[in-house]
N, C-alpha and C positions, 0 to 999 in steps of 0.2 A: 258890488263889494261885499266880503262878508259883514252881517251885520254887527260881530264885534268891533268892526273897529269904523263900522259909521255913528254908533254911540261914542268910540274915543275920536272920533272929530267932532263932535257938539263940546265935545270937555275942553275947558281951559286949560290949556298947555303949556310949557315952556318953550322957548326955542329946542331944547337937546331933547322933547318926550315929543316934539315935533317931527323931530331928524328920524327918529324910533320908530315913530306911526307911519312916515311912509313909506322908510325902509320896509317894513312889516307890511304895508300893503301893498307895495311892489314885487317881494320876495316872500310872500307866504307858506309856500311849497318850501322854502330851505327854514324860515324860520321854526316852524314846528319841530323840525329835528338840529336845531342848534340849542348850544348852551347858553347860561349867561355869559359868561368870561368871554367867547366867541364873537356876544354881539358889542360888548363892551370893546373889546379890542375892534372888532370892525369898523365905529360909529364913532370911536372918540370918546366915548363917553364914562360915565362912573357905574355903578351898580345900584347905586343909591335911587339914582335917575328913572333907572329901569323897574325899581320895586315903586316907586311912587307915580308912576303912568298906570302898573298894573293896580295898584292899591286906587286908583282915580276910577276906576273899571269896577272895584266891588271883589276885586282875588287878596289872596293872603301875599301874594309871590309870583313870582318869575314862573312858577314850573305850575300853577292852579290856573292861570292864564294862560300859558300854552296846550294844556290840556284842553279847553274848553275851544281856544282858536282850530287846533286838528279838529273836535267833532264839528264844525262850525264850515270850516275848508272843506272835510269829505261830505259833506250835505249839501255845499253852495256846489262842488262838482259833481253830484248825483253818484257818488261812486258806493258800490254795495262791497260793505268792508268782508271779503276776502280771509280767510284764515293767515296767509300773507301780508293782508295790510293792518291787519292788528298784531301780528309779532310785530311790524316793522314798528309801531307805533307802542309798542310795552318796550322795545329795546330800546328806543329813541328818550324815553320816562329811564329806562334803568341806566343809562349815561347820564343821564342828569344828574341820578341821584350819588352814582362814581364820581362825580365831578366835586359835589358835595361833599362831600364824607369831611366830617371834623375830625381829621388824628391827631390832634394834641388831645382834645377831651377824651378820646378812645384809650391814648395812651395814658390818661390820669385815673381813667376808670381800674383800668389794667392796673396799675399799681396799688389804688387802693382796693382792690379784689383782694392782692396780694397779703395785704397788710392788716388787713381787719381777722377778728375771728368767729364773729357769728354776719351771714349776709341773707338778708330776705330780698326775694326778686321777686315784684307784682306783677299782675298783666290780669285783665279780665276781658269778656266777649273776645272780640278780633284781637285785643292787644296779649290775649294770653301766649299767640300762638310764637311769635317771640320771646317772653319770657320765659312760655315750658319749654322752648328750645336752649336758651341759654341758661338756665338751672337746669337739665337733662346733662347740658355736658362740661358746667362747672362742675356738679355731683361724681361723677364719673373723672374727674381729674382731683377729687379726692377733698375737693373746697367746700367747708361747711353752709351749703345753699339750704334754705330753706324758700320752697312755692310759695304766695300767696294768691290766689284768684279772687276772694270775696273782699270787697272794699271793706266790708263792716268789722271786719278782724284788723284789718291797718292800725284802727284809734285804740283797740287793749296792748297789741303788739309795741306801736309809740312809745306807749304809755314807760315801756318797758324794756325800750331804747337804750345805749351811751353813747362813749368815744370810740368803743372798741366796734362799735355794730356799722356794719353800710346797708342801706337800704337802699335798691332798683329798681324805680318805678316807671313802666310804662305805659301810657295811657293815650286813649286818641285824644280828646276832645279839651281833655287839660279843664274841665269844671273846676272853677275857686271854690263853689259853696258845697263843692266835696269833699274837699280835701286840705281845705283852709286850717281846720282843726287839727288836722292831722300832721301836716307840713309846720305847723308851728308850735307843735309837742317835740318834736324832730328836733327844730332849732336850738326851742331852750332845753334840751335833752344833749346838744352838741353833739349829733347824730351827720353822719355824712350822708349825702343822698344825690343821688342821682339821678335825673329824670328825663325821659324819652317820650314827648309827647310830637304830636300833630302840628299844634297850633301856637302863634307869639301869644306867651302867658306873661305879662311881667312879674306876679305874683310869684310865679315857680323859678321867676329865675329869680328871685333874689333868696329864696329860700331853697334853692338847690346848691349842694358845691358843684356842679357840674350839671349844664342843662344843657339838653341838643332840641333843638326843631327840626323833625324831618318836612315840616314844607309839604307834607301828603293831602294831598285834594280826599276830605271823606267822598265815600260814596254809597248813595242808601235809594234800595229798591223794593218796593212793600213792604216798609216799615222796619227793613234788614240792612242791617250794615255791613257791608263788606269791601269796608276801608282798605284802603292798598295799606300793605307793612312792608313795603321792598326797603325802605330805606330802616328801617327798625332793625329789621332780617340782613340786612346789608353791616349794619352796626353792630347786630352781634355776632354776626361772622368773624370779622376782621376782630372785635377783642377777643375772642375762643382763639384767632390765630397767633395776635401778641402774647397772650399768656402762655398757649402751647409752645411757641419758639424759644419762651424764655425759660419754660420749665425743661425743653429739648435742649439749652443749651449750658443750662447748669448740670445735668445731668452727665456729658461732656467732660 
């Protein structure tokens, strides 16, 4: 058996994280590339069920435990991952993250894009590479973007905040005692904000108007981070296309 999931038979289970486990160990090979919704409809069961088996495990989610079961599966079958079997395996991750996609918060983003008139979009290390994409081609559609990369500019900028400003912040790892300061200059500033991090922050969400969790497993290799941002990249896609369709069809 792989050894994930002979540690989730020592775990005290429910009967429904029961039904899970051995579906999952009987069906290993289709689990890796199914979604949540998929197994939830399959099993009977809720969602809820499904994050708190994986959270029993030591993952954030549905999609940081499947991750670890795939390298887990091609290593219990000796199999030498193939230029093939890792597309198969980044596409089977990027349906996950389509399946995801928050469009109401996408579309509330989208409008208060619209509505503000000064907008700072953060990003630093790995998280920049999203944010200089979606300030690249807010700029260019003519929207008062301003970059930030360096954290240490966020707390004068704050300072110097209103009603009128939005601020887009994405960030992997969602640290409190970085950004504590900063997100609660914001508030009492009555600053809208946005935030696109990694990981459940309850802090950010209550001090953000709009908070997405991409659910992204870090990943770090000598000391380098080179966190997946497909669901980031994925998020700023789709608002760059709401705004574009609605500016293509006021234009009209």
């Amino acid at each position: 058996m792989i050894p994930l999931l002979e540690i989730a038979q020592k775990k005290q289970l429910t009967a429904n994280e029961q039904i899970l486990l051995n579906y999952i160990a009987n069906h290993p090979k289709k689990v890796i590339h199914q979604n949540l919704q998929f197994l939830c409809d399959q099993l009977y069961i809720s969602n809820a069920t499904i994050i708190r088996f994986c959270q029993k495990l030591g993952f954030r989610g549905f999609n940081e435990f499947k991750f670890e079961l795939r390298n887990q599966f091609y290593e219990q079958e000796q199999t030498q991952r193939s230029h093939d079997t890792l597309f198969d395996l980044h596409l089977s991750t990027f349906k996950d993250h389509l399946y995801s996609i928050h469009l109401d918060k996408i579309a509330h983003i989208c409008s208060m894009i619209q509505t503000h008139s000064t907008i700072y979009i953060y990003g630093s290390a790995m998280s920049s590479i999203p944010a200089h994409y979606l300030h690249s081609v807010l700029s260019s559609l003519d929207f008062p973007c301003i970059f930030v990369e360096w954290r240490h500019l966020l707390r004068g900028i704050a300072e110097n905040t209103n009603q009128d400003t939005l601020m887009i912040m994405i960030t992997s790892h969602g640290s409190i005692n970085r950004y504590k300061d900063i997100l609660t200059t914001l508030v009492n500033n009555q600053t809208d904000t946005v935030i696109i991090t990694d990981e459940d922050n309850e802090f950010f969400l209550n001090h953000a108007t709009v908070y997405i969790n991409t659910d992204e497993a870090g990943k770090v290799m000598n000391n380098v981070d080179y966190s997946y941002k497909t669901q980031a990249l994925i998020t700023a896609q789709i608002l760059i296309e709401m705004i574009y369709y609605q500016i293509a069809n006021k234009q009209q």
